[in-house]
N, C-alpha and C positions, 0 to 999 in steps of 0.2 A: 720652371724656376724663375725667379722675380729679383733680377740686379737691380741695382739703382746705383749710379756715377754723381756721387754727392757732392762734388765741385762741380760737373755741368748741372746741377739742381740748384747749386748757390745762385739768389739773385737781390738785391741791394736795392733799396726806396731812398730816396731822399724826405721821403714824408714820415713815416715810420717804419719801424722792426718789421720785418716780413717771416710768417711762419710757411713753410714751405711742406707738405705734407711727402713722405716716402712712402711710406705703404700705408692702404687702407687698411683698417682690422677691425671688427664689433668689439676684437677684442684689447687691442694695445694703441694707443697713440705713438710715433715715431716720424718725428719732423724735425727739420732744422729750422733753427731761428738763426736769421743772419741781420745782424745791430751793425749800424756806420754810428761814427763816434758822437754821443752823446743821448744813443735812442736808449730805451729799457722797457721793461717791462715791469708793469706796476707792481707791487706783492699784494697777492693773493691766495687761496687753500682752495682743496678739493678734497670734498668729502668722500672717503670710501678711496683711493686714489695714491699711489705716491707716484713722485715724478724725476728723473735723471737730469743736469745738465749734464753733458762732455763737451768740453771746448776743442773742437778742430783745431782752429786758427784764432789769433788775437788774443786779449786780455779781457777778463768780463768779473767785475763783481757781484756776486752771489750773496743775498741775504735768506736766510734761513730760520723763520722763529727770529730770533733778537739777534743771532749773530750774523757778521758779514765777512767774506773772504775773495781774495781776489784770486783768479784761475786762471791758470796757464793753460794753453795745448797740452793733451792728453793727462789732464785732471777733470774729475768729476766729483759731484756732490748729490744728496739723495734729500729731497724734502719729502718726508713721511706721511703718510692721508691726515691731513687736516690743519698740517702746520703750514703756516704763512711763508709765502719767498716768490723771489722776484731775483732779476738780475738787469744790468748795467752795464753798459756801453762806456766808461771814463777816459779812456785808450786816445790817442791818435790814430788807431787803424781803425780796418773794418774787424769784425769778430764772427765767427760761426761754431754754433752747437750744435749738438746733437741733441733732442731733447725725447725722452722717451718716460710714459704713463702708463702704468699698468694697475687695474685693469681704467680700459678706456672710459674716460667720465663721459 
């Protein structure tokens, strides 16, 4: 069986967003992304692909296609294979997702 203790996994860059991988799979992606305030992540799509954020901890805006929303702890959003999204760091804290892609690009 394969734990993972996803706050001792959290670790924070002053350079940029760090993806921190949880489990390996051929067949799913499941990593946290952990943003200090102002970092993001560019939008972009994956084809064949949709992807989960969950927010842990902190606030993070979420763009999706044309729309944007801001996410609290234990809210998530689902960008669908091939639609554009990206998320955002605006907060004064730090932030951590869960971010999960099935199947793995």
């Amino acid at each position: 069986m394969e734990i993972r203790d996803l706050k001792r996994l959290a670790r924070y860059s002053q350079e940029k967003m760090v993806k921190i991988p949880v489990f390996d799979s051929p067949y799913l992606l499941y990593d946290l992304y952990a943003l200090l305030p102002g970092q993001a992540q560019k939008v972009h799509a994956h084809a064949g692909a949709d992807k989960v954020y969950l927010v842990l901890e902190g606030e993070v805006v979420v763009q999706v296609g044309e729309e944007e929303a801001l996410l609290a702890p234990g809210m998530a959003v689902r960008a669908r294979e091939g639609e554009p999204h990206g998320v955002r760091n605006q907060s004064a804290s730090p932030a951590l997702l869960l971010v999960v892609m099935a199947p793995k690009p």
